[in-house]
C-alpha positions as CSV (number, residue, x, y, z in Angstrom):
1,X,97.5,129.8,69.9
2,X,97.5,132.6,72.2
3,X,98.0,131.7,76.0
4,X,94.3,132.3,77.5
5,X,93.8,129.4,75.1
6,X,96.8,127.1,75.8
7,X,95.4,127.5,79.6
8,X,91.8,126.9,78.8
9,X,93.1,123.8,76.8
10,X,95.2,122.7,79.7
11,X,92.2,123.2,82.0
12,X,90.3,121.1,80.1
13,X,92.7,118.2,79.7
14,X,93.0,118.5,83.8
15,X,89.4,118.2,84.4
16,X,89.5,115.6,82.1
17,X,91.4,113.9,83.5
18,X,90.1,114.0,86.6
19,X,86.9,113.5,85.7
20,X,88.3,109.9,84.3
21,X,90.3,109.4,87.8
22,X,86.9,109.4,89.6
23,X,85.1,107.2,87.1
24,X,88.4,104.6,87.5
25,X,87.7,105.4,91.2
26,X,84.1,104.3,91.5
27,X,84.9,101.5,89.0
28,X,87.4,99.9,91.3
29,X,85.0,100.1,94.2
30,X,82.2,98.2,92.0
31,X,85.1,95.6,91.5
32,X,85.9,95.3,95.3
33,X,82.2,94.8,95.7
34,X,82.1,92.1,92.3
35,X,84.9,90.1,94.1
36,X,82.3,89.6,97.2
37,X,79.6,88.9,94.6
38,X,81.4,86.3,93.1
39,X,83.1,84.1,95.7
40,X,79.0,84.5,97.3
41,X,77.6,83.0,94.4
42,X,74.9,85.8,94.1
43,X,74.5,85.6,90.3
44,X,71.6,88.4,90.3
45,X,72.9,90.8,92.1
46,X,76.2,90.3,90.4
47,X,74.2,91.1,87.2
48,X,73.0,94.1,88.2
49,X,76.3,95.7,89.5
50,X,77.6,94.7,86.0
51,X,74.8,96.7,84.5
52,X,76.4,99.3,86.4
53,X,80.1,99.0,86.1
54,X,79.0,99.1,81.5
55,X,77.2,102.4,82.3
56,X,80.7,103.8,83.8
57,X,82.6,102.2,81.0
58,X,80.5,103.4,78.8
59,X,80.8,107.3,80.2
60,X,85.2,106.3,80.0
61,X,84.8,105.7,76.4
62,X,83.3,109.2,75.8
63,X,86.0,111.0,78.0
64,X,87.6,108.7,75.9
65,X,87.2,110.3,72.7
66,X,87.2,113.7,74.3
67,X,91.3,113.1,75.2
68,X,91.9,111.2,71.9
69,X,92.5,115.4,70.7
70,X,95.3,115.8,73.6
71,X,96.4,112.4,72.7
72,X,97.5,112.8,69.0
73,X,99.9,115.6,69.9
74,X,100.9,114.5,73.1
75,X,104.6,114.6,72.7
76,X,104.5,118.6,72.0
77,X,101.2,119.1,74.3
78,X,102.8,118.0,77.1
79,X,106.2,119.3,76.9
80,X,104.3,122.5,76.8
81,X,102.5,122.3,80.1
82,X,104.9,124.2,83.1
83,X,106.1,122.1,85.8
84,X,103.3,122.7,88.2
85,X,101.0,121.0,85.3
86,X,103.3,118.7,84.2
87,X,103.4,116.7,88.2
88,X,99.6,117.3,87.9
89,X,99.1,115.6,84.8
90,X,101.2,112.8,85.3
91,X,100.2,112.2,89.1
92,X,96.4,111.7,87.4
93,X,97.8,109.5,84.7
94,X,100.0,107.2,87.4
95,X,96.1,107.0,89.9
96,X,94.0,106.3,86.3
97,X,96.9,103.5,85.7
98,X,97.5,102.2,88.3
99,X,93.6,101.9,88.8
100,X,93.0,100.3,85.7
101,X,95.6,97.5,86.4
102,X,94.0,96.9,89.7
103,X,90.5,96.3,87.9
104,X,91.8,94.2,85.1
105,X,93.7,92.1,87.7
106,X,90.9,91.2,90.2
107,X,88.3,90.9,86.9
108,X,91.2,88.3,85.7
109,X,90.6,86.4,89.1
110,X,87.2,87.0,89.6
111,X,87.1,85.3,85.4
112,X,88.9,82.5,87.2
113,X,86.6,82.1,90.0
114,X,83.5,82.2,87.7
115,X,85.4,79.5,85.6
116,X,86.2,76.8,87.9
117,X,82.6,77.1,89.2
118,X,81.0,76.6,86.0
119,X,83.0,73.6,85.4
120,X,82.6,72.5,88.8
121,X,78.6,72.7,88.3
122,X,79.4,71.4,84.8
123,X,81.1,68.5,86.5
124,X,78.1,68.0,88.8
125,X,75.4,68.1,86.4
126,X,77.1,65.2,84.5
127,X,77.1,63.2,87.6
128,X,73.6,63.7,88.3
129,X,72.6,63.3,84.6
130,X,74.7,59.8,84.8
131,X,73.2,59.1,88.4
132,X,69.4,59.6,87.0
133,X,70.5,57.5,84.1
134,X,71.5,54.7,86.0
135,X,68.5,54.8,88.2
136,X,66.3,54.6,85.5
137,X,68.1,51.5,83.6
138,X,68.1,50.0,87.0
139,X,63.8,51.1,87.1
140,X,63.7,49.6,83.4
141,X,65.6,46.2,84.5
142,X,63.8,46.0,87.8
143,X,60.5,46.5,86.3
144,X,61.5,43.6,83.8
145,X,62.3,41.3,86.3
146,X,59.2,42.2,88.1
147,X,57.4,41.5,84.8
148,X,59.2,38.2,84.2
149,X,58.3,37.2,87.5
150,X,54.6,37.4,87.2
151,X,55.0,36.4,83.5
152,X,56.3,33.1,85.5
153,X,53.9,32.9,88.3
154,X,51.0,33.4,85.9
């Protein structure tokens, strides 16, 4: 490999990179905007910005597979880049990490939010479905006595 196309390959792997930094940018903001979403309650629009945060996941699994060639030699690609690319390189790896745990922590609470709700509705629906029970056994036995009444009067 001549160097014009050790550069070119080092190039591309930057602007790679970079390209997945700004999709792990615009994914945490969609997250900072979910967490609102959730604690709000607003289940539609929370359905749409989920639409949106699969279309950038979906454009990070095709960068994705376009590192997966820089990853299988990364050892000897890497030691290969100069200093200058090396600092580069890893700066975008630490923002693309550090990123990703940010997004996977506050989907982890925003889970735990959307949990507790559904069991809290869970919870309310079987006291309502017990209430309306009981009110109708107590309409069956009221109506009974109603109809025992006449039955008697008659």
């Amino acid at each position: 490999m001549n160097n014009q196309s050790e550069k070119l390959d080092e190039d591309r792997l930057v602007h790679l990179l970079q390209d997945q930094q700004a999709l792990y940018r615009q994914l945490r903001l969609l997250t900072d905007r979910q967490k609102s979403l959730v604690e709000e309650g607003d289940t539609g629009t929370l359905l749409t910005l989920l639409t949106e945060r699969q279309r950038h996941v979906d454009e990070l699994m095709g960068l994705n597979a376009r590192l997966a060639p820089y990853r299988e030699n990364w050892t000897v690609f890497y030691a290969g880049l100069n200093e200058i690319r090396r600092k580069q390189v890893a700066g975008l790896l630490e923002d693309v990490n550090g990123s990703l745990n940010a997004i996977l922590q506050s989907d982890g609470k925003d889970t735990a939010i959307l949990t507790a709700k559904r069991e809290s509705m869970a919870g309310q629906l079987a006291a309502f479905d017990a209430g309306s029970r009981a009110s109708a056994a107590y309409a069956k036995a009221a109506g009974a006595a109603r109809s025992s009444l006449t039955d008697a009067e008659a």
